[in-house]
C-alpha positions as CSV (number, residue, x, y, z in Angstrom):
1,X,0.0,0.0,0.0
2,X,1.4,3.4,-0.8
3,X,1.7,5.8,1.6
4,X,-1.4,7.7,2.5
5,X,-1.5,11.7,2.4
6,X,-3.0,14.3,4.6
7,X,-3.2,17.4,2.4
8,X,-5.2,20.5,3.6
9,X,-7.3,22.3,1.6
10,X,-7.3,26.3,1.1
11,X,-10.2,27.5,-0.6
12,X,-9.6,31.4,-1.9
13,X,-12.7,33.8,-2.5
14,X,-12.5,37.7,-2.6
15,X,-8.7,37.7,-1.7
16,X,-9.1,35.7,0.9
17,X,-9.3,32.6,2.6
18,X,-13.2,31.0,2.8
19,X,-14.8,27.9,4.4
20,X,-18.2,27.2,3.8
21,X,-21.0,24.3,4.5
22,X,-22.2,22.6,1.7
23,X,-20.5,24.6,-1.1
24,X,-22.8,27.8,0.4
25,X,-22.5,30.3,3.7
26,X,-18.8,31.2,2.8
27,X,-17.1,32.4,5.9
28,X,-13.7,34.5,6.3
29,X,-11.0,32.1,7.7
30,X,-7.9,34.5,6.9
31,X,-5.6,35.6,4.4
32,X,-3.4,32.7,2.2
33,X,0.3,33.7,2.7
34,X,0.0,33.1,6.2
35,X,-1.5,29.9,6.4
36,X,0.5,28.2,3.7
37,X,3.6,30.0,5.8
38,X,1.9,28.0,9.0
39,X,1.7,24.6,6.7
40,X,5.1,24.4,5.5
41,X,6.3,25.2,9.3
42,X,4.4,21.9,9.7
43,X,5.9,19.8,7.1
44,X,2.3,18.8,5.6
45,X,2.5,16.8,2.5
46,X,1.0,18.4,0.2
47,X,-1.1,21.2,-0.1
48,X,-4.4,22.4,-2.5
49,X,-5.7,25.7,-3.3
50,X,-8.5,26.7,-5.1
51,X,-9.8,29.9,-6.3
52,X,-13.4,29.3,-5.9
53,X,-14.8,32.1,-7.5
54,X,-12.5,32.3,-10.5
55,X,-14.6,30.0,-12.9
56,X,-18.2,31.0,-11.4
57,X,-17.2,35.1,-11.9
58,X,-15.6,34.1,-15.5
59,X,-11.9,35.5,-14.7
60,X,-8.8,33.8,-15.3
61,X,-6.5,32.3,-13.4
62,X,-4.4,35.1,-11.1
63,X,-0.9,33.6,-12.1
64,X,0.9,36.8,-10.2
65,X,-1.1,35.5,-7.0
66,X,-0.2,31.9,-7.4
67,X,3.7,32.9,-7.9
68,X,4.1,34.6,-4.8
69,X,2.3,31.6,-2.8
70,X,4.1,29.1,-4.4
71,X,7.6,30.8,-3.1
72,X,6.8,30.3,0.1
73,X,5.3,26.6,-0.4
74,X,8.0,24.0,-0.1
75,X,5.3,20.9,0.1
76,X,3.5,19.7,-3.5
77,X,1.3,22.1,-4.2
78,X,-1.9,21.6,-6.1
79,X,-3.7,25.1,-7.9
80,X,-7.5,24.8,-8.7
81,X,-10.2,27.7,-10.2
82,X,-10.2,28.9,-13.2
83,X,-8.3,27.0,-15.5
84,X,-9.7,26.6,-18.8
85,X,-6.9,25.9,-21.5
86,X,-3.6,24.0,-21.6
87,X,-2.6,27.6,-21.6
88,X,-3.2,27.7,-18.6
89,X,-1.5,24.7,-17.3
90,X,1.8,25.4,-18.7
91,X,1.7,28.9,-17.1
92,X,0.7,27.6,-13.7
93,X,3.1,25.2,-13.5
94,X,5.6,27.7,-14.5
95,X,4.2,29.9,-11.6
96,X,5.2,27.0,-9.2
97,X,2.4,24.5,-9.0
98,X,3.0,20.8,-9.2
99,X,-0.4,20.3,-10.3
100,X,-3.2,21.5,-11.6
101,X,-7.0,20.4,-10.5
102,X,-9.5,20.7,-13.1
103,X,-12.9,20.4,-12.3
104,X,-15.5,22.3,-14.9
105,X,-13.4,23.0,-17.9
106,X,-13.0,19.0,-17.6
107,X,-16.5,18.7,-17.7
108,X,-17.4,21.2,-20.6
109,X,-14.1,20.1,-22.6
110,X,-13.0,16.8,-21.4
111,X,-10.1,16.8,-23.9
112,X,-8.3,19.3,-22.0
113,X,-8.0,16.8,-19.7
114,X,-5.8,14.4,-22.5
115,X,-4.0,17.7,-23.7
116,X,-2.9,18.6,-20.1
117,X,-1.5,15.3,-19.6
118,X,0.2,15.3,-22.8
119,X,1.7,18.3,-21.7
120,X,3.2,18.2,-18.0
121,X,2.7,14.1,-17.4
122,X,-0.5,12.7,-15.8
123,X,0.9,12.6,-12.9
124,X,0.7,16.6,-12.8
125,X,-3.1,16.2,-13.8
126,X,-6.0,16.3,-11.4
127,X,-9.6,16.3,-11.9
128,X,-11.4,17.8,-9.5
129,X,-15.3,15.9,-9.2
130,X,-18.1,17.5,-6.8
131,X,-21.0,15.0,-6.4
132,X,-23.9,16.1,-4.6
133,X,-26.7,12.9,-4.1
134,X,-30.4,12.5,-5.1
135,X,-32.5,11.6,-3.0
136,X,-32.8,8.5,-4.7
137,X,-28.9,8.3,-3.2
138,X,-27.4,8.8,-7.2
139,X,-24.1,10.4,-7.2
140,X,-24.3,13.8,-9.5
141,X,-21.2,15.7,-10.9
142,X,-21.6,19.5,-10.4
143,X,-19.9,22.5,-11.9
144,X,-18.7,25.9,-11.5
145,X,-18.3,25.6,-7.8
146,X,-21.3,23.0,-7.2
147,X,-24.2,25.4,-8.4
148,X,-24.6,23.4,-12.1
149,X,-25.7,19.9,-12.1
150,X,-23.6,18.5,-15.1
151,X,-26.0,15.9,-15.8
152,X,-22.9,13.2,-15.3
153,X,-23.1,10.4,-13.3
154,X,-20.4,10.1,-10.6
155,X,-18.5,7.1,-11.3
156,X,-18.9,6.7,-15.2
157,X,-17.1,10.4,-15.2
158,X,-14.5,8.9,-13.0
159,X,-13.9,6.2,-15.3
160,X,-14.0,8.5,-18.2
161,X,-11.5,11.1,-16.5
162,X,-8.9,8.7,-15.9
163,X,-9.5,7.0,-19.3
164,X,-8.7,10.6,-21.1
165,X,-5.5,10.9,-19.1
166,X,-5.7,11.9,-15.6
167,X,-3.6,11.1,-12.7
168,X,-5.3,11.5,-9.8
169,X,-9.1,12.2,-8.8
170,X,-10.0,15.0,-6.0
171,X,-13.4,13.6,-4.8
172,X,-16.0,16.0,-2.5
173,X,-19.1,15.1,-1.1
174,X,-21.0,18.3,-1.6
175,X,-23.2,17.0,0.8
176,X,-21.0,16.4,3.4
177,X,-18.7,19.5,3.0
178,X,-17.6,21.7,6.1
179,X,-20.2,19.5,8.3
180,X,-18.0,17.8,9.5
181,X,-19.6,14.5,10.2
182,X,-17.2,12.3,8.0
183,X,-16.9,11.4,4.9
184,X,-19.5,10.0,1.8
185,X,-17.8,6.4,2.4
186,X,-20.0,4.7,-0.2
187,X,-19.5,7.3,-2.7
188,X,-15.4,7.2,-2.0
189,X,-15.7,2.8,-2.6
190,X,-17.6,3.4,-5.3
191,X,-15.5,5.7,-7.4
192,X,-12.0,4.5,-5.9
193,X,-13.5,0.8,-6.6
194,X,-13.8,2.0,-10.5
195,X,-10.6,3.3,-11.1
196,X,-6.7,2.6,-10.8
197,X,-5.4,6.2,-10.1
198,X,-5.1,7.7,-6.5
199,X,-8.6,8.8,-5.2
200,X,-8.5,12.0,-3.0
201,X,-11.5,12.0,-0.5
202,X,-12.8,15.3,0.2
203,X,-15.8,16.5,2.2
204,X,-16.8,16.0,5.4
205,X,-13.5,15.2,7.6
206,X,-14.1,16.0,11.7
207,X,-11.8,14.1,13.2
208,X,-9.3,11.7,12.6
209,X,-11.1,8.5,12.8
210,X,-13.0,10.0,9.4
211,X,-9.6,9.8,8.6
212,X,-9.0,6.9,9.1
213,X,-12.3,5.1,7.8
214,X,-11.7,7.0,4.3
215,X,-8.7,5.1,3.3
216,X,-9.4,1.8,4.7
217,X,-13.3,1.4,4.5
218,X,-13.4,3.6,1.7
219,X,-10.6,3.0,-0.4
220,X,-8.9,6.5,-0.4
221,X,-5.2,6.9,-1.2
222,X,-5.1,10.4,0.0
223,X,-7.9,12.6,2.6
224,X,-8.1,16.5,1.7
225,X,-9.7,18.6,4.7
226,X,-10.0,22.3,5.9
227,X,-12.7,22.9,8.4
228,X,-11.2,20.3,11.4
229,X,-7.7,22.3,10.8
230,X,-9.4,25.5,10.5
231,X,-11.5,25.6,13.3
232,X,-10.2,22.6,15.9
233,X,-7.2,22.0,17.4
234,X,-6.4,18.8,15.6
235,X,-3.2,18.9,13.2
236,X,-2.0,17.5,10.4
237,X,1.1,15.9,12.3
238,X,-1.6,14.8,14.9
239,X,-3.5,13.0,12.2
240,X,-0.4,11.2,10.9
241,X,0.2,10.0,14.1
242,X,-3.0,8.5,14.6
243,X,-3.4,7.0,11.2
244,X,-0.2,5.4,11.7
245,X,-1.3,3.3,15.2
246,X,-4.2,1.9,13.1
247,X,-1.9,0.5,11.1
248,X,-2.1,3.2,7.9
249,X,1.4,3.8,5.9
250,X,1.7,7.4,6.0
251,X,4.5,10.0,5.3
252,X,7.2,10.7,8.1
C-alpha cells in the first residue's frame, strides 16, 4: 500500500481565505500567505488551493497571486479555479504549481483533460469531481463551484477522467462538505473501486477516525480537509500519528 497523504485544503474567494458548508455560507477564515507559511512550518504533504470564484465570476487564473504563494510553499502544491486551456497549465506550472486540478473545464471540454497530460505528465493532472446525491442516493457531478448539475453520473465520469488521461481524482461530497460528520464512504468505494489512479477524498472530515475510515473502509489513497484544521485544534502531524497506530502507511 502506498503511503497515504493528509493534504489540507485552502479555498480562496475575494482575496481571501473561505470555508463554507455545503458549497454555500462562505465564511472568512484569513488571508493565504499566512496559512500556507503556517503549513510548511508543519511539514504537511502536500497542499491544494482553489480559487473558488474564478470559474463562477468568468476571470482567469491570477498567475501573479499563485507565484508569490508558491515561493513560500515548499510541500507539493496543487492550484485549482479557473483553468480553462492547456494555456493555462503550462503557465501555472511555471508559476510554481506541481499540479493543476480541473474540475468544470473537464466537464465542458474533457479533452483538456488528455492535452494537459500530454503536456506536463498525468501525474501533474488532477480532476477535481463535486458530487452532490439525489434523494434517490445517485451520485451527481456539479460544476462551476457546485451550483450546475452537469448531468454526469459520478463514477462513469471517473472512469472516463482517468481514461482521457488523468492522474489522480479530487473527490467531494457536496453534501457532506464543512459538516464535519465524515466522509461519503459509499460514494469514495464506489469511485475508488472503478478506477486505478489515486482517489482523493474530500468533504466532510471532523476528526481523525474519518480519517482513518476514508482510506481503509473507503478506499482512499489520499484525505483532503479544511474545516477540522481551520476551526479545531487537531493537526496534520496529529492525524499522521494516529493514522499510523491503526496501522495506515503514511508519510514521516
Amino acid at each position: 500500500m502506498l503511503k497515504v497523504r493528509i493534504i489540507p485544503t485552502l479555498l480562496y474567494k475575494d482575496h481571501g481565505l473561505v470555508k463554507g458548508i455545503g458549497f454555500d455560507s462562505w465564511r472568512r477564515v484569513g488571508t493565504a500567505l499566512p496559512a500556507i507559511k503556517v503549513y510548511a512550518a508543519r511539514q504537511v504533504d502536500e497542499l491544494i488551493f482553489v480559487d473558488i470564484a474564478a470559474t463562477r465570476e468568468n476571470r482567469a487564473v491570477d498567475f501573479e497571486e499563485i507565484d508569490q504563494l508558491a515561493d513560500e510553499c515548499f510541500m507539493p502544491l496543487t492550484v485549482g479555479g479557473g483553468v480553462r486551456a492547456v494555456e493555462d497549465v503550462r503557465r501555472l506550472l511555471r508559476a510554481g504549481a506541481d499540479k493543476i486540478a480541473i474540475n468544470t473545464a473537464a466537464v465542458e471540454n474533457p479533452e483538456l483533460i488528455r492535452g494537459a497530460a500530454a503536456l506536463a505528465g498525468s501525474q501533474c493532472v488532477v480532476v477535481s469531481i463535486d458530487v452532490k446525491r439525489h434523494p434517490d442516493g445517485r451520485g451527481e457531478v456539479w460544476t462551476h463551484a457546485g451550483s450546475r448539475p452537469a448531468g454526469r453520473e459520478a463514477v462513469a465520469w471517473a472512469r472516463e477522467v482517468e481514461a482521457r488521461g488523468a492522474g489522480e481524482i479530487l473527490l467531494t461530497s457536496i453534501d457532506r462538505d464543512g459538516s464535519m460528520g465524515g466522509y461519503d464512504l459509499d460514494l469514495i468505494r464506489d469511485v475508488a473501486g472503478a478506477v486505478s489512479i489515486p482517489v482523493i477524498a474530500s468533504g466532510g472530515a471532523g476528526n481523525y477516525e474519518h480519517m482513518r475510515a476514508a482510506v481503509q473502509e473507503g478506499g482512499a489513497s489520499a484525505v483532503a480537509a479544511a474545516s477540522i484544521f481551520h476551526f479545531t485544534q487537531q493537526t496534520p502531524l496529529e492525524a499522521k500519528a494516529y493514522l499510523r497506530q491503526q496501522g495506515i502507511p503514511v508519510r514521516l
